[in-house]
N, C-alpha and C positions, 0 to 999 in steps of 0.2 A: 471823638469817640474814645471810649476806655480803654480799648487796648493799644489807643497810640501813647496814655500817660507813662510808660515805662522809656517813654521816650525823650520825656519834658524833665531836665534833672529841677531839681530847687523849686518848683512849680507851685503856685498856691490853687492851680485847677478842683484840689480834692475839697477845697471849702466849699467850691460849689454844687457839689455832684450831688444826687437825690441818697440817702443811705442806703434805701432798698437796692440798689445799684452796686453800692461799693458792697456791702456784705457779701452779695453772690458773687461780685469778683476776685473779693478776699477771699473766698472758700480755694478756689481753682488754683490761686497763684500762692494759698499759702501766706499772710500777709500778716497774720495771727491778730489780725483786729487792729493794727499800725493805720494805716490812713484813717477810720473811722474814729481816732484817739486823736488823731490831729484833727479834724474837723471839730472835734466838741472842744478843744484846746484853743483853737481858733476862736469859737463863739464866744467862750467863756472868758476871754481877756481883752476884750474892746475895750476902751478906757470908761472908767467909772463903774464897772462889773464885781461882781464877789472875787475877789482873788483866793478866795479857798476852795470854791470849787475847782478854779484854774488850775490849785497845787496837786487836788487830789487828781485831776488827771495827768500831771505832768507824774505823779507817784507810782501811775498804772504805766505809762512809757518809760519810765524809769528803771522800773521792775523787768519790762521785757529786755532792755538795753546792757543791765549791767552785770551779768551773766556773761555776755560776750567780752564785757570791759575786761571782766576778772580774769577769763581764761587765757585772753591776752596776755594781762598781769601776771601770770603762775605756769603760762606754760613757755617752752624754751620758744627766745624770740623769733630763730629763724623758721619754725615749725609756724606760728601763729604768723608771721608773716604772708604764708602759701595759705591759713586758714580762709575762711568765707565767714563773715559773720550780715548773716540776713537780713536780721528784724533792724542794725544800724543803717545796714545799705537802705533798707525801705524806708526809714524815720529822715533820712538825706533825701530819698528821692521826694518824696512827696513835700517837700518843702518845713520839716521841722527844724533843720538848723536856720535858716533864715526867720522862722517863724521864734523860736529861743531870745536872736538876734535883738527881736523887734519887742518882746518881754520885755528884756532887763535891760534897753536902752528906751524906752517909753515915757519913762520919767524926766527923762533931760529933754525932749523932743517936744512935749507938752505946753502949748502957749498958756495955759491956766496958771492964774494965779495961785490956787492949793493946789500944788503938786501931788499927783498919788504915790500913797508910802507901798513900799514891796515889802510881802513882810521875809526876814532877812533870810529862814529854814526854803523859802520860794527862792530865792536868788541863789541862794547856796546849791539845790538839785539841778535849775537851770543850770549853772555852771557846770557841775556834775557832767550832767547830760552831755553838754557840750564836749567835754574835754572824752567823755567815751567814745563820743564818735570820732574825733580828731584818733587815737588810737585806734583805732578800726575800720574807720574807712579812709583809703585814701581820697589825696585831693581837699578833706575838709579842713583841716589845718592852713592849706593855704588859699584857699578860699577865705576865710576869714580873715589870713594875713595880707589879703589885699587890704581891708577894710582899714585904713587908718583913723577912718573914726570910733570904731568897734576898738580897737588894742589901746586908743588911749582913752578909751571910755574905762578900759577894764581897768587900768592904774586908779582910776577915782573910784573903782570898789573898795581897795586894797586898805583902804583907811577905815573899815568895816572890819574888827576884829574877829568875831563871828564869821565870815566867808572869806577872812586874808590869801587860808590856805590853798583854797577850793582857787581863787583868784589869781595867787603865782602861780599854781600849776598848770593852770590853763594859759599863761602867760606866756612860761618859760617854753613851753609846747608852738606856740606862735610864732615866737620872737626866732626860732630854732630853723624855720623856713621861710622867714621872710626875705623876700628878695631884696629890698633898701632898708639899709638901717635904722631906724627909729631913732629918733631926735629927743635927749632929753627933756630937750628946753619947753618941747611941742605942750608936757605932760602938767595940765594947771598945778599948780600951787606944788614943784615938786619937793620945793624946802619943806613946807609943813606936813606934807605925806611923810619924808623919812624921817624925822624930827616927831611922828606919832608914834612910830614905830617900836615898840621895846626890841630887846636886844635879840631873841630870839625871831621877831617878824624882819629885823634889818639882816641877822645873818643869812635868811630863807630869800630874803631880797639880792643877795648878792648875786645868787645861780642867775638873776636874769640879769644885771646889772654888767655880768660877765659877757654875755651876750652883745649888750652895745658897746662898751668900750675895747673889744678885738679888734683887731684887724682883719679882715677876712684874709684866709690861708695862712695864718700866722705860725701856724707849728709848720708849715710847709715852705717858710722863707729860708733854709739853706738849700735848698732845691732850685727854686726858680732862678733861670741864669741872670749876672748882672744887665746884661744886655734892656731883659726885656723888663728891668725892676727901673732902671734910668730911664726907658724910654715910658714908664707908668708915670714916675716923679713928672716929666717933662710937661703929659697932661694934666694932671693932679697937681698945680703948684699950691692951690691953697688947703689948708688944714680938712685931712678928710674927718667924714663926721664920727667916727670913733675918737680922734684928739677932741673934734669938739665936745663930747658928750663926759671925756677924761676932765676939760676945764669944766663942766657945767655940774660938775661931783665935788669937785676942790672946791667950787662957791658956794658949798651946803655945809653952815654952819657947825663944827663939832664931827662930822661926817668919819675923817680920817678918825682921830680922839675915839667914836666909838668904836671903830674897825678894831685897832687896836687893844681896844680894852674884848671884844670877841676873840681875836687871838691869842691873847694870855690867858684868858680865865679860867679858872680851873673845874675840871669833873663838879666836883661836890658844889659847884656855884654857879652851875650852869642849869642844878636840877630845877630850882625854885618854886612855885605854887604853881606851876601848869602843868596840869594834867592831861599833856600835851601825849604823850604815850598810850594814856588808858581808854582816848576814845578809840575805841574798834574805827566808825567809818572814818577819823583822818591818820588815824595809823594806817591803815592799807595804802591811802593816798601818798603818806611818807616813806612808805616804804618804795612804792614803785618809783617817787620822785626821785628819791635820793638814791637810789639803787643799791639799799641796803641788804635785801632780800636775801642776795646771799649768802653772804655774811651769816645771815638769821639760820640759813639751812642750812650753810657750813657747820655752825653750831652744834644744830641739833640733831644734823648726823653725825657728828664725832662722838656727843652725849647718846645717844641710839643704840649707837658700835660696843656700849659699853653695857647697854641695858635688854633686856627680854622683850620687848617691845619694840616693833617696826612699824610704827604708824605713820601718819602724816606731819612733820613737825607744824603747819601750823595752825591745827588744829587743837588748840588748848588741853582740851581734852586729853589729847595721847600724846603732850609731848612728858617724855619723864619727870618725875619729878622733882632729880638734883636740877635739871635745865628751866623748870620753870623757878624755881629759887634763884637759880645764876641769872636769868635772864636782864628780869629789869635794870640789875649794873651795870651788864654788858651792852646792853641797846643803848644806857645813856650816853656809857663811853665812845659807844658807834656812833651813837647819832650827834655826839660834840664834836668827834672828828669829822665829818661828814659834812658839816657847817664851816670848820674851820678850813676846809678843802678850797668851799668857795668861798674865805674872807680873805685868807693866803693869794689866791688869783686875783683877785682885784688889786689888793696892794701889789703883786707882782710886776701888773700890766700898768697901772700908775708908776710903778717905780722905771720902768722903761720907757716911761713919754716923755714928750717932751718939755714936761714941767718938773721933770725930775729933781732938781734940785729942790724945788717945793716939799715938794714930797717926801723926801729925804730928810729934810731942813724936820717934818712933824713928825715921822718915824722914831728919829732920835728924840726927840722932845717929848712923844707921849709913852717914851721908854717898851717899843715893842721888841728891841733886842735882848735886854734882861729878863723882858718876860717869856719869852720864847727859852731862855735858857732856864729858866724855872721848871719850865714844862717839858724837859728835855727827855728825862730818866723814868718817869713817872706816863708820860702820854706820846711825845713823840719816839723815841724810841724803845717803848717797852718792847719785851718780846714777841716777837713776830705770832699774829693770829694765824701763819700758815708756813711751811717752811719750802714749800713748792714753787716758791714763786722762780719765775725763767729770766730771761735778760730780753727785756724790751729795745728796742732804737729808742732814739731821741723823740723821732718823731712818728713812733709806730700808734695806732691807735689801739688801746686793748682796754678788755672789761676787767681794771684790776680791782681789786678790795677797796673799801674806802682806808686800810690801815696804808696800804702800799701807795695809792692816788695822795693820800696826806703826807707821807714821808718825800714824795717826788717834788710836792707841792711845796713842802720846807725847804728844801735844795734850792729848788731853784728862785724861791725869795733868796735866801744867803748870798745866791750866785748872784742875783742880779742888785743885791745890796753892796756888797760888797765891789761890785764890777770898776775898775778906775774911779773909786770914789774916797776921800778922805776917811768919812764915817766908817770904813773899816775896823777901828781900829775899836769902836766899839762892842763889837765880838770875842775882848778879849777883857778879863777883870781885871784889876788896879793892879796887883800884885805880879800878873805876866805884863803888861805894861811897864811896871820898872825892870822885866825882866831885860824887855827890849834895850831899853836907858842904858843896860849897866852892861851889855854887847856890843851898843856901839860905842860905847866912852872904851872899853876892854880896845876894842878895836882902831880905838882912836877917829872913831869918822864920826860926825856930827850927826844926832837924831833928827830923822824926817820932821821935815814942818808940821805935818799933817798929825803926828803922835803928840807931839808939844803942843798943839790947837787941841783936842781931844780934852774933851770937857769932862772929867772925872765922875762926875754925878750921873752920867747916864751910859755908864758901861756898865758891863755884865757885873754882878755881885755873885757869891757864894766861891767854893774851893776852885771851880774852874770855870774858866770862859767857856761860850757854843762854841767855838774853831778848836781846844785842845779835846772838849766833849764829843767834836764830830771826826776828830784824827782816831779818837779811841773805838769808835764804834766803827769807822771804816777799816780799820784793822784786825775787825772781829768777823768780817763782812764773807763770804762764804764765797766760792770763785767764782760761782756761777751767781750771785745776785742780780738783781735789776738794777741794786742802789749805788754800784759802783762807778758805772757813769756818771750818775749826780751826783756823787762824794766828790770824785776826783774837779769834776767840774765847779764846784763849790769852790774850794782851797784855792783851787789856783787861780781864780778868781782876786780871793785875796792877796796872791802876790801881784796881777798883774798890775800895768802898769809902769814909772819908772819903779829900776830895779832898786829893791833894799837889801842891803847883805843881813840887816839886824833877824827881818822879816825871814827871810832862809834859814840864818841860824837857827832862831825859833824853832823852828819845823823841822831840821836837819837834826837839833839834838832829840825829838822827840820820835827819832828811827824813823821818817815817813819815806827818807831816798829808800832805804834799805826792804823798806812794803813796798815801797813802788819796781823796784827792780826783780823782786818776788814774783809779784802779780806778773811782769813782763817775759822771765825769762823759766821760772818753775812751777805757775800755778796752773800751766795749762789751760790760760783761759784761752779762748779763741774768738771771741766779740768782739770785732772791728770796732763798735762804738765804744766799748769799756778801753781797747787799746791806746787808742786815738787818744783819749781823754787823760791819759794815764802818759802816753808819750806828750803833750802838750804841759802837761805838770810837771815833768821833770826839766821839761826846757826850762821854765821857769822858775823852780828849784836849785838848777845847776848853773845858768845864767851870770857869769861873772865871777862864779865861785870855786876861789881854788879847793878848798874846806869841799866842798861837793863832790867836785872829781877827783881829791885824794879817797874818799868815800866809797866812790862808783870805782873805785880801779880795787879796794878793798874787798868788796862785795862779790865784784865779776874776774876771780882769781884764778880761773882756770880759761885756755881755748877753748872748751867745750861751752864756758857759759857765754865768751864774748857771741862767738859764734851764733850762736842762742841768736846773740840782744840784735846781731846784725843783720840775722833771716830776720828778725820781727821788724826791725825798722824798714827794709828793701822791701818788705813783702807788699806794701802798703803806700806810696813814697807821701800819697796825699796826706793821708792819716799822722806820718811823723814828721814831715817837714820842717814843720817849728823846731823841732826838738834838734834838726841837723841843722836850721839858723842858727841853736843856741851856741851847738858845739863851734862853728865857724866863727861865730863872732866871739863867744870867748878865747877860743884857740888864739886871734889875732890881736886881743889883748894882754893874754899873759905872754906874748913874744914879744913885746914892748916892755916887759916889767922883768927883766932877765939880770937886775940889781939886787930883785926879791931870792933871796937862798932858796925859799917855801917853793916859789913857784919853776924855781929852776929845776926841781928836784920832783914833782908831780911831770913837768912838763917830756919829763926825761922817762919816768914810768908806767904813767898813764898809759893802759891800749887804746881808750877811745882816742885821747888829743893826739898819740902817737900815729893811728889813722888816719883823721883827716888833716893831718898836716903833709902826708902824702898827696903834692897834688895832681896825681892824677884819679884818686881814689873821691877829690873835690869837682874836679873834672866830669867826672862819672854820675856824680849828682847833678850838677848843671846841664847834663846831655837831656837827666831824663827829667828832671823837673822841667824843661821845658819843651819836651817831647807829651809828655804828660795832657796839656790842658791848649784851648786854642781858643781865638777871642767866642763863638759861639757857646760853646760848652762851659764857661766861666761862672762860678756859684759864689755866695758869702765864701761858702765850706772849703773851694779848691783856689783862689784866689791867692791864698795864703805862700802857692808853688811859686808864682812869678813874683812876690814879692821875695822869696827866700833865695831864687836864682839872683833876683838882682842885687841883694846884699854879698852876695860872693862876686858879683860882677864889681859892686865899689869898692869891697875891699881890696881886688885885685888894680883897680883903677890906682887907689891909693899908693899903692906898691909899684907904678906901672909896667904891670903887669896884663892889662887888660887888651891890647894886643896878642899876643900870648893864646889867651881864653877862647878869644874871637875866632883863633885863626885854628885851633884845635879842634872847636865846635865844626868850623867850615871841613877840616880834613876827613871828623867821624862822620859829618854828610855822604861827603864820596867816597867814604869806605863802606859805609850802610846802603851804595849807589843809590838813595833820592837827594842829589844836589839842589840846592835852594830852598828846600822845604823846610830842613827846620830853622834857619836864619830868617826867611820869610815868616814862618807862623810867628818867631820870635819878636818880628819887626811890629808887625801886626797886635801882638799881646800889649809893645810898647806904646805904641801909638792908645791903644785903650787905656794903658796906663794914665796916661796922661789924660783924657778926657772925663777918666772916672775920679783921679787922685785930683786935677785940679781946678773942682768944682767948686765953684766959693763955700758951699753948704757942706763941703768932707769934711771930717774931720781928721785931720793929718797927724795932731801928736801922738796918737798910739803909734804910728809906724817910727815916729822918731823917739817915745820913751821905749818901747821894746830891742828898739836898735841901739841905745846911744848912738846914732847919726845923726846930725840936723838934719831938717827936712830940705833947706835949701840945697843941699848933697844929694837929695835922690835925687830931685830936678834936675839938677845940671848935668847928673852921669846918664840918666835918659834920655836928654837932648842931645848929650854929646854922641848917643847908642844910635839917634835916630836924625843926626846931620846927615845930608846929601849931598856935602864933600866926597866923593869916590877916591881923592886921596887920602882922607884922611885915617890912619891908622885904626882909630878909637869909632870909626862908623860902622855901624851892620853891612851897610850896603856896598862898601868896599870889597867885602869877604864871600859876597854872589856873584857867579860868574852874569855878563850879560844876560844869557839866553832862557837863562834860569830867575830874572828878574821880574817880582809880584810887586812891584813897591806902588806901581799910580793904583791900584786896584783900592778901593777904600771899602773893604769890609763892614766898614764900623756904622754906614751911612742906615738907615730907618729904612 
């Protein structure tokens, strides 16, 4: 009976029901004519039927439908989220999206030799349709994303330049709730889909592309503890399908080569003969895609504030008339950044897999670092469209500008270009290149390999490299910016690795210690992640260098500002860590170098080296760096503690001294009265040490170019930390009393 159909979701019951029936039940329930639109929709596209009659009523369900789409579109999302949109709920219940379904996949399913042609303005509204009910009503989206025949059917419209758009947007809306990730390889013929592609359908191609090659929870991997990222690996040992779908991108002909040539290109070359803009119905679609929107009414309320008219900006009509003049520049330039957001992330997430050196190897070759420095002044950091912007996290998720998302997105390419890779050096033009040459030959030490390899022809051209362009703009950067986290994190980037004294210099003479001690000790920022990232730079900055800390003791010339630098670094110990490895481990090299007059003479001045050469003030960090963190709680993010406690433990070994350490660790035990607890968690940390460090698959040189330590020295001070000699001086477990003994306990087991 009819009144159990509200109970049948997706149902094809209404094709069969007498009309006189559905009419008088449509009156009651309000249905505004929806099921009686699908029944004639039904009739009218059995195979070999008029397909125009088919469209005109798919035009009349259209019309009821997209009313709801738009207001979605235009009104604030959390408000239309709590909305009710009806006549979509009813076009689902009654079986229209399944019915849409069975439309525009008919023609592949068809055993007839003449295929029926769809004509293409019909596949285009179907799609339409489609994607309005996915916004509007839950559950349709993934319903459909079960369908892995339906999503890789939709890729073989996509070569349909007529319906491209209609077809990623419905895609990228799919692909966004699917539970397993879609397989490139699955998709026929995917070399010659993105190989049809111009350069505007391949950038609009990336937002989905972005999609399958992530990692699921990837902005969220310094969160998750090591514990339970090892025990994923353990399952997971073969390539999960995000790496696959990263190699099945590198096997598409020219793929990278165009990326590249979409990140460089400039405004005025991006406009070209499509009049990709002035259609009304795929403007609105690009606008809600790409989440331009507000941008558009940021606009034309600033333009508004300034005029007699408070209309609706987007309403052509009433937007003023200096804004509709300015307009068309400004959307091209929105809408290039906006594309270049997701070509940036792609290259990104390629640049961090695991074919990276591939990757790298055509980056330099198709010259995306020059050209990105082209577009430096001009697009990526022109003046800010907004001067409001807050201080985000790393990994906070927020609705920013496409100006602000493009400039986060540039960082963190640099950052991860540059991350321990030779190609670095590319970032910088010929002319600071010999600058480097002519610092260390000054200095007498031998230029890095990696700068003498650096292939001339494909660095940065013009007055300055990106890295002295991004020093400049980061020094103009406002306290409270967003972009200071990814500035800092960018640079430092570039030093790491093993250290170069050439590489500091560089940076040192272009006042970056002296911004960075700014930001840290008088700009009153208070953004744990901005600090963090800023104390992690100067480690690396100051890292070896005497020229550094003659600098930092120049800068911080008063007790009031040491004081400063000392509350910021304690306040935080995870946050600055590195930065107290740096000073330890250079402290313990320039005592060795007490030949040097230079160093005799900083070492003698300095407040910082003059602190932590007080050891009990080194003491005091090893208490609590490894009070701090315990094997459960262990992140990428906080890891970094027990590897900085145990660099003060081998240097102290070295010195043998490490008896000493152990037995003052055990004394502030029993003065803090919980005896064995912190030797124990300590024991504990070591033992995971060693299960996470000596995995055939780690990789171990960042712990020993960071340290100049060979790695066969960490091992050995850890085994010797974690012998079960009870006499032996140099063991943990000598320095527990019996009673207080956790050591058979194995924590670490699954």
């Amino acid at each position: 009976p009819l009144s159990h159909i509200s109970c049948i979701h997706h149902s094809f019951v209404v094709f069969q029901l007498p009309e006189a029936l559905l009419q008088e039940r449509d009156k009651r329930a309000k249905w505004h004519g929806i099921p009686e639109l699908l029944q004639k929709l039904h009739e009218s596209s059995h195979p070999n039927s008029d397909l125009s009659h088919t469209h005109s009523v798919l035009k009349e369900l259209s019309s009821l439908l997209s009313m709801e789409a738009m207001s979605f579109v235009t009104e604030d999302r959390k408000s239309a989220q709590e909305s009710t949109f009806p006549n979509t709920y009813t076009f689902d219940l009654f079986g229209g999206v399944d019915l849409l379904v069975e439309i525009l996949m008919r023609p592949t399913l068809t055993m007839q030799k003449k295929k029926p042609q769809m004509n293409d303005d019909l596949v285009k509204d179907c799609l339409s349709v489609l994607y309005n009910c996915c916004i509007c009503t839950e559950g349709v989206t993934k319903s459909l994303a079960a369908r892995d025949d339906f999503v890789l059917f939709l890729f073989t419209l996509m070569t349909n330049k007529k319906t491209f758009l209609q077809t990623a947007t419905l895609i990228e809306d799919i692909l966004g709730v699917k539970k397993d990730m879609i397989q490139l390889e699955g998709i026929p013929n995917l070399s010659g889909l993105v190989q049809s592609f111009d350069q505007q359908q391949l950038a609009n191609f990336c937002r989905i592309l972005s999609v399958t090659i992530s990692e699921p929870d990837v902005r969220n991997d310094d969160k998750h503890t090591l514990l339970a990222k090892n025990a994923q690996q353990k399952r997971n040992a073969s390539p999960s399908r995000a790496e696959v779908n990263q190699v099945t991108l590198l096997n598409i002909p020219g793929f990278i080569e165009r990326l590249c040539k979409l990140a460089t290109r400039k405004v005025s070359e991006a406009t070209g003969a499509s009049n990709f803009l002035q259609e009304l119905e795929d403007w609105y679609t690009w606008l809600d895609n790409a989440l331009v929107l507000d941008a558009l009414m940021q606009m034309a309320t600033e333009e508004a504030e300034h005029s007699s008219t408070g209309q609706h900006p987007l309403c052509s009509c009433s937007v003023p008339l200096p804004l509709r003049h300015r307009l068309p520049q400004s959307m091209k330039i929105v809408h290039e950044i906006m594309y270049k957001v997701e070509v940036l992330y792609v290259l990104c997430v390629l640049l961090m897999g695991r074919q990276r050196n591939q990757v790298h190897k055509m980056l330099a070759e198709f010259r995306l670092i020059p050209g990105l420095n082209n577009l430096f002044d001009k697009l990526i950091w022109r003046k800010y469209t907004s001067s409001d912007h807050v201080v985000h996290g790393q990994n906070e998720n927020c609705d920013c500008s496409p100006e602000i998302s493009f400039k986060i997105q540039f960082l963190r390419l640099l950052q991860s270009f540059s991350d321990h890779h030779e190609n670095k050096y590319l970032l910088l033009n010929s002319q600071e290149l010999n600058e480097l040459s002519a610092i260390s030959l000054k200095a007498n030490i031998p230029e890095v390999e990696a700068l003498v390899n650096t292939d001339r022809s494909l660095v940065c051209d013009g007055k300055k490299g990106l890295l002295t362009r991004l020093l400049a703009v980061m020094k103009r950067e406002p306290p409270d910016s967003s972009f200071r986290f990814w500035q800092a994190r960018a640079v430092e980037s570039f030093l790491r690795g093993a250290t170069s004294y050439a590489d500091q210099m560089f940076l040192l003479k272009r006042g970056l210690l002296e911004h960075i001690l700014f930001c840290i000790i008088d700009s009153g920022c208070k953004s744990r992640d901005v600090l963090q990232s800023y104390f992690d730079l100067l480690g690396e900055l100051m890292k070896f260098n005497i020229d550094a800390f003659k600098r930092f003791n120049k800068y911080v010339s008063t007790d009031d500002k040491f004081q400063t630098f000392m509350t910021q670094i304690n306040s935080s110990l995870v946050d600055s860590n590195m930065l107290v490895r740096c000073i330890v481990l250079s402290l313990d090299r320039f005592e060795s170098q007490t030949e040097d007059v230079k160093v005799v003479e900083v070492l003698s001045e300095c407040c910082l080296l003059s602190y932590m050469a007080r050891v009990e003030n080194r003491l005091s960090f090893l208490f609590r760096l490894v009070n701090v963190i315990n094997v459960q709680t262990l992140t990428q993010e906080n890891v970094s503690c027990l590897n900085t406690s145990l660099v003060v433990l081998m240097l102290a070994r070295r010195r043998g001294k490490l008896p000493f350490y152990l037995n003052t660790l055990r004394e502030k035990e029993y003065a803090e009265k919980y005896p064995g607890c912190l030797l124990n968690n300590f024991h504990n940390l070591l033992r995971f040490w060693q299960r996470h460090y000596l995995n055939k698959d780690k990789d171990s040189t960042c712990l020993e170019n960071s340290s100049c330590i060979p790695f066969d020295y960490w091992k050995e001070t850890v085994s010797v930390l974690l012998g079960s000699d009870r006499t032996s001086l140099c063991a943990i477990a000598s320095y527990i009393d019996e009673p207080f003994m956790e050591l058979d306990r194995d924590l670490l087991e699954d």
